[in-house]
C-alpha positions, 0 to 999 in steps of 0.5 A: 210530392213528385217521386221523380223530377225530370229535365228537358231542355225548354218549356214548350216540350216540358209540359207535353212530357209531363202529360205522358208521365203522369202525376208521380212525374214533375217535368222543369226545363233547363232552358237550355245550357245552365253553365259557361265558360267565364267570358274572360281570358283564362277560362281555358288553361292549357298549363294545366291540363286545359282546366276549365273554368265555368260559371252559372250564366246569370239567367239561368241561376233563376231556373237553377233554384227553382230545379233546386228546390223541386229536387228537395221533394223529389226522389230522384232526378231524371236528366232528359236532355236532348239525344246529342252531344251537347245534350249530354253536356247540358245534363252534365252541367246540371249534375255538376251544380246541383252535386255542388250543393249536396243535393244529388245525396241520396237520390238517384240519377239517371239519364234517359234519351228519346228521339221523338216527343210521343207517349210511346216514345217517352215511356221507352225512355224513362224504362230505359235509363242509362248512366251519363255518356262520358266520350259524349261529353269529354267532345263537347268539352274539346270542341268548346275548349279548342273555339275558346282558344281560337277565338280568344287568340285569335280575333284580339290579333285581328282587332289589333292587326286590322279593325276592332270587331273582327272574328275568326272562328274554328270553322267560320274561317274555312267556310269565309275561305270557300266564298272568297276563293270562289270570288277569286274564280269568278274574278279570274275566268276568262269566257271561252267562246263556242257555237252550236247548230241545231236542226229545227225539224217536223214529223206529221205536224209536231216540231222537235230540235235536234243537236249537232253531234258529228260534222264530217264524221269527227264527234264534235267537241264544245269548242271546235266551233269557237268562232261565227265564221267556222259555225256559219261556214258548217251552217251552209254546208248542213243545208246544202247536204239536207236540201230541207230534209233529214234521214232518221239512222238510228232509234234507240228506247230504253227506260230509265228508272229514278229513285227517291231521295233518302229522308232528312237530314239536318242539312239535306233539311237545310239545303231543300227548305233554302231551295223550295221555301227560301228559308235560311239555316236558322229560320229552318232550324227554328221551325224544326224545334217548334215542330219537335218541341210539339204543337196542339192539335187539339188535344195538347201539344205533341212533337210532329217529327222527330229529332232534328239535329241528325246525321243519320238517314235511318228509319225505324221499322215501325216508322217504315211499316206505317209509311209502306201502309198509308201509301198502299192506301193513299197512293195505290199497290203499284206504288208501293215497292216489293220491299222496305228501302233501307238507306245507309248513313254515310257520315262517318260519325252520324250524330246520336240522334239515331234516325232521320228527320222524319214526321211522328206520325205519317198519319197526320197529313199535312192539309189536315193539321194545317189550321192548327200550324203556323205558315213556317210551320205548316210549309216545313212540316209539309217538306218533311212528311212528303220526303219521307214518304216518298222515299219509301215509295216506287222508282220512277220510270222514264221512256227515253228515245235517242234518234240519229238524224243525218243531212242526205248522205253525208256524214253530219250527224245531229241527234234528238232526244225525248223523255216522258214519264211512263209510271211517277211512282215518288215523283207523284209526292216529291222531288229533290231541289237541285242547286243551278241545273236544270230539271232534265224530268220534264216530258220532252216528246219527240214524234213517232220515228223509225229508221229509214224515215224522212223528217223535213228540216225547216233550218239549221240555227247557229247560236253563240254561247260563252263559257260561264264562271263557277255560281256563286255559292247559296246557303244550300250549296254552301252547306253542301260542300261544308259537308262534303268536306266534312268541315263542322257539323249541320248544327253548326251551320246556321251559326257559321252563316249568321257569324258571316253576316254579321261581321260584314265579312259576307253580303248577299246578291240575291240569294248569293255569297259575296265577300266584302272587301273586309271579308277578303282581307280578313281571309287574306291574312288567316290564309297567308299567315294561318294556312295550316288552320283554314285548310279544310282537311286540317279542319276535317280531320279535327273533326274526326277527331272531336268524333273519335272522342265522342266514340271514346275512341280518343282522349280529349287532352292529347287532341287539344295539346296537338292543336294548341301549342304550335298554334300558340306560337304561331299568333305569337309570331304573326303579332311579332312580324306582321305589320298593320299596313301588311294586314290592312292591305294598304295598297298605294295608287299613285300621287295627288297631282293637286297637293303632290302627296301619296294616294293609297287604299285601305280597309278603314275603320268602317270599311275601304277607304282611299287616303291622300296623304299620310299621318305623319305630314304635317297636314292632315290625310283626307279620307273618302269611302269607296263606292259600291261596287268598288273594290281595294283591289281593282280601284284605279289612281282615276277613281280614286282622285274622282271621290274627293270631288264630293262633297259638291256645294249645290246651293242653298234652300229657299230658306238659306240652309246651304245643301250638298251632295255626298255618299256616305256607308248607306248611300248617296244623299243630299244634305239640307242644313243638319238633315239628310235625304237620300237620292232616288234609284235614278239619281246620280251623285255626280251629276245632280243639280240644285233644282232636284235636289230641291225636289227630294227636300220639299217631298222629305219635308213633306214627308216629315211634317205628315208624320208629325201630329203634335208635341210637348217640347218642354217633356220632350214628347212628341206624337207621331204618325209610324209605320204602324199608326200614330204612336206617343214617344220620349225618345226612350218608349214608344206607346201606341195611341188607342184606335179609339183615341184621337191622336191630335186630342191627346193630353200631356197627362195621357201621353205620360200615362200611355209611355208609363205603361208602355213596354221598355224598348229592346236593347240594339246593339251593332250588327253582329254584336253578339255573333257568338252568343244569340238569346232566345227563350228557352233556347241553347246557350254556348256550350259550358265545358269541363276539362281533363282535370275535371275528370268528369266522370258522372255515371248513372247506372245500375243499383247503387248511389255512391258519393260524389267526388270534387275537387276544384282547382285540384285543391279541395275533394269532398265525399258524399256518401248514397243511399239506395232509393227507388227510382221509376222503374223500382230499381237503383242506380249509381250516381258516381261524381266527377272531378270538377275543375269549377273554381268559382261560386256557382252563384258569380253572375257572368254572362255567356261568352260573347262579343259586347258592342256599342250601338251603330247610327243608322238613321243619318248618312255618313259621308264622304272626305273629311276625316275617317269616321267623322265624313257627313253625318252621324256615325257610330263607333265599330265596337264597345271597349267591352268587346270580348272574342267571339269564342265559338263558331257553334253557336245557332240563331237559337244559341245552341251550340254544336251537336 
């Protein structure tokens, strides 16, 4: 039997870790977090101290058990969690459950942290165990109670106030406020016009440019020339004084050094994988995982960097010393700086994951491991290694030269400007991205010139420009600025964006933000009425002081109670007060001219739409979706009458279906008897005729009868050409026809046989649906948390094992008493209990908390003007009567929460 029984957090590094530790060592994943917080109201009870009420998450009561049972053979239990907050929360977790069923009684337990997956790495860890970080967990705790709070507070008045399916998280809303205010600044910017001149000259054969910097002696400033008459008028008098020459004043050299960018971090990480390789947070975070959990080499699988959930930019000193070594030999001495660089971090909580993100080795080149790694992987590991490198490297040198250039004798000045690269240094392996600026790096040469010399000019150019908006921001300038405000933390972020996406608050142009019109009006009501919580340093200084708990710096309760109570009232009061049509935004335009009733826009419950009439007229009101393009708050009385002129009636089919043409939520179409087709990118809703849209019917009918291949009606089973090949389907499995197979030759029998073997299909749920909580493999589920009437205080340390102590719903306690036993490194250590304020059976069977949500039909077009919600074709409901709040922002692409 193992002596020791050690917990990680996912498989995938369990099985590296037990080939380090040897056969006295058992190695079991937790697969991620073991307990959450029931999914119901009440889960967090600010009257009582902010007890906490959790539960075993049903898919994790496997695994528990399993843990369980291994434990009875064991002699002790070594927790292994990941190096953060949350990891130590999960340990937590584990401790309690398996305290809870009187297993941990004379056994030791220890936790041990490493941040990297290598043998040296893991040895260290285990030789130094220590007890359970308690200011650790204690913030983990708050952080989950105070999104808890909001979510479950918050989000229902949204649904009530609004339209069901709404969120508004702790941090989600104050990123959701940066994009929109942004979109307001683009909205409001009025272009201020200016103009340049630049001289176009030569020295021995080689051209260069030259700005105007001074005209008439004064130093220009931008908008000086602000019209084409006042830069034409300065255009003639340039040329006039030049007669095709210019007289070199000044030159100046210097050299100008550049260094190299600290190592990673999680969202320097974040920014440069979106800048280089076009990876969102969360595909950058899952690569991370993979390549810290650890891949085969060929030789078994060992972690490749280090960990990646960090805000530190700290290098260890073997890491430096074997990155100074590979350079001096990979890229020359004179690359190679006199001394180590040593970089500080500069957050003022950097997470506990003590270093940077960084390669395990630097000896493992990128282009050698390659064919071992998959595309992401191989890219992002290649990002890392470089950066890492690099930032141990030389500066790098620029020669600059800046030359005064001025027309006759008069007193215009232009200056030019060259830069070239004299020694690379870094840039010989990396160079930083930048966010909507251009690389100023480049060799820019200018000729050989001294002062008193003569350039021909060959013509002064006058070139109009306009002022430009704020960018819109990307995933990396977003995760920047959250940064900078210190608003959540880099583990978060992945989340914040996804939760974003998925709630249809924001939509992508390109790889930018914009806000959605529900977006806007969801920022709206929390910035009106909830100011105070989406102020970014009110959500800052929350922020410190969820780290100054970590620090143990402060008590959690106190934290929460100066949260909760005034933001208790205050949703008390908004629900009271503010009346659905002030949330909505309901905006009237104007009246029908037609039916003399009221035309007025709101957000819908599929989105922004324009209403004629109200509901209590004696007729019904008619409803018809905005375009794209079109905004609530832009839109015009015109614009609006010109959407119910759908659907037009076009004619009928040679058939006799009748069609029509309509816009629905996905896009124009035209409708054929009961099927759709949508309109091709030239089409216009407004302006098609019945012969072409009898062309897009016959290609769609074409199309159709080419897909299928053959069916048995009275089984409801037909074969099919996909997009994949031909496949066999019943409506609920897809099986995929054998390459060898003939699909036209099937049999009845074979296709039962092939759909009964097939895999089931995976659940779709609405977009979004589960905003709050993703699944994935051995992945992280929301945070469980305890509260102050846990006490929580579990210890692993020293000699001894003490009892336990648990009291659920401060009713009952329970003592058991330790025993001593050795442990790895042959000594004892003391195990003390914490109060738990579980007061459900670890065996309930409830699910992480998360947002439930009906399917959404995609596959027919909604259309236009009947009723809202049943316009044209199919539509699906927005949310399921199951819906719960989204109770955290923190939640990643992988289900971890914050670190």
């Amino acid at each position: 039997m193992s002596k020791h029984l050690v917990i990680v957090e996912s498989p995938a590094k369990g099985k590296t870790i037990e080939k380090y530790l040897g056969p006295e060592y058992q190695v079991m994943a937790s697969y991620g977090h073991v307990r959450d917080l029931v999914p119901k109201e009440g889960a967090v009870d600010p009257e009582d101290g902010f007890r906490m009420r959790y539960d075993v998450i049903e898919r994790s009561e496997k695994q528990i058990d399993a843990i369980a049972k291994a434990l009875k053979k064991s002699d002790d239990l070594i927790l292994a969690t990941d190096p953060d907050r949350e990891g130590e929360a999960i340990s937590w977790h584990l401790y309690e459950v398996l305290r809870e069923r009187g297993l941990l009684e004379g056994r030791n337990v220890y936790r041990v942290v490493f941040h990297e997956i290598t043998k040296k790495a893991i040895q260290e860890a285990i030789e130094q165990p220590r007890e359970l970080a308690q200011p650790l967990i204690d913030a983990q705790q708050a952080r989950r109670a105070l999104d808890y709070l909001v979510g479950f507070n918050l989000s229902p008045l949204l649904w009530r106030k609004i339209k069901r399916g709404l969120s508004a998280g702790r941090v989600q809303s104050p990123a959701l406020r940066m994009i929109c205010e942004r979109e307001n600044e683009i909205e409001a910017f009025v272009p201020q016009e200016y103009w340049t001149l630049d001289a176009k000259a030569e020295r021995e054969g080689q051209p260069f440019t030259a700005r105007l910097t001074h005209l008439d002696g004064n130093k220009l400033q931008q908008f000086d020339l602000n019209s084409a008459e006042l830069a034409h008028e300065a255009q003639g008098r340039l040329n006039e004084a030049a007669n095709g020459e210019l007289r070199v004043a000044k030159v100046e050299k210097k050299q100008r050094r550049r260094n190299p960018a600290a190592p990673f971090t999680t969202s320097t990480l974040q920014q440069e994988a979106s800048r280089k390789l076009g990876f969102n947070a969360s595909r950058t975070m899952r690569t991370a995982q993979q390549l810290y959990e650890g891949i085969d080499l060929g030789s078994g699988a060992e972690g490749l960097i280090t960990y990646m959930r960090t805000d530190s930019v700290a290098l260890a000193g073997e890491a430096i010393g074997e990155a100074r070594g590979l350079i001096e030999e990979r890229y020359g001495p004179d690359n190679l700086p006199d001394s180590p660089r040593q970089y500080k971090t500069k957050s003022k909580n950097a997470q506990e994951a003590h270093e940077a993100i960084r390669p395990t080795s630097v000896r493992r080149i990128p282009d050698e491991i390659r064919n071992r790694l998959t595309s992401d992987q191989a890219r992002l590991y290649d990002l890392i290694w470089k950066r890492t490198v690099a930032c141990q490297m030389i500066h790098a040198t620029f020669d600059t030269v800046a030359a005064d250039l001025v027309p006759g004798d008069s007193e215009h000045r232009f200056r030019a400007t060259g830069s070239t690269l004299r020694h690379a240094g870094f840039i010989a392996v990396y160079q930083e991205g930048r966010d909507d600026s251009a690389d100023d790096d480049e060799d820019k040469r200018l000729p050989e010139m001294a002062e008193g010399d003569t350039v021909a000019l060959h013509e002064v150019t006058a070139d109009q420009h306009f002022t430009e908006p704020p960018p819109r921001y990307t995933e990396a300038s977003l995760v920047k600025t959250l940064e900078e405000y210190g608003i959540g933390r880099p583990s978060t972020y992945a989340s914040i964006i996804s939760t974003l996406q998925s709630r249809e608050y924001v939509e992508m142009d390109g790889k930018r933000f914009i806000p959605t019109d529900t977006g806007r009006i969801v920022n709206s009501f929390l910035t009106r009425h909830f100011d105070r919580y989406v102020d970014y340093d009110f959500t800052a200084n929350l922020e410190d002081e969820l780290d100054a708990i970590s620090r143990g710096e402060k008590d959690w309760v106190p934290v929460l109670e100066d949260f909760w109570y005034d933001f208790r009232d205050r949703v008390k009061e908004k629900e009271e007060k503010v009346t659905r049509a002030e949330a909505v935004q309901s905006r009237e335009l104007g009246t029908d001219p037609k039916s003399g009733r009221p035309v007025s826009v709101r957000l819908g419950r599929f989105g922004p739409i324009v209403q004629i009439g109200t509901k209590d007229d004696e007729e019904k009101p008619r409803f018809a979706g905005l375009l794209p393009g079109q905004k609530m708050d832009k839109i015009t009385l015109e614009e609006a009458l010109e959407l119910f002129k759908l659907p037009r009636e076009l004619g009928e089919t040679p058939e006799g279906e009748p069609v029509m043409v309509n816009i629905g939520r996905f896009g124009p179409y035209v409708k054929y008897g009961s099927r759709y087709v949508s309109l091709g990118p030239d089409d216009d809703v407004w302006t098609i005729e019945l012969p072409r849209a009898l062309e897009l019917v016959a290609e769609k009918k074409k199309k159709d009868a080419e897909r299928f291949i053959k069916s048995f009606d009275d089984e409801g089973i037909q074969v099919l050409n996909g997009r994949y090949g031909p496949y066999v389907t019943d409506g609920n499995k897809n099986a995929k026809v054998p390459k060898e197979t003939d699909p036209k030759s099937l049999t009845l029998e074979q296709c039962q046989e092939l759909i009964a073997n097939a895999p089931e299909r995976k659940g779709r749920g609405r977009k979004g649906g589960k905003a709050a909580a993703g699944k994935s493999g051995g992945a992280k589920k929301t945070a469980s948390s305890a509260s102050k009437s846990t006490g929580s205080k579990a210890k692993a340390t020293g000699s001894k094992s003490t009892g336990s102590k648990s009291t659920g719903s401060k009713s009952s306690s329970s003592k058991s008493a330790g025993s001593k036993a050795s442990t790895a490194k042959g000594s004892g250590t003391k195990a003390t209990g914490t109060k738990s304020a579980s007061t459900t059976s670890s065996k309930s069977k409830t699910t992480a908390t998360g947002s439930k949500s009906s399917g959404k039909a995609a596959t027919k077009k909604s259309g236009g003007n009947s009723s809202e919600g049943k316009s044209g074709g199919k539509s699906g409901g927005d949310t399921g009567s199951g819906e719960t709040p989204a109770t955290s922002d923190t939640v990643t692409a992988s289900g971890r929460d914050s670190g």
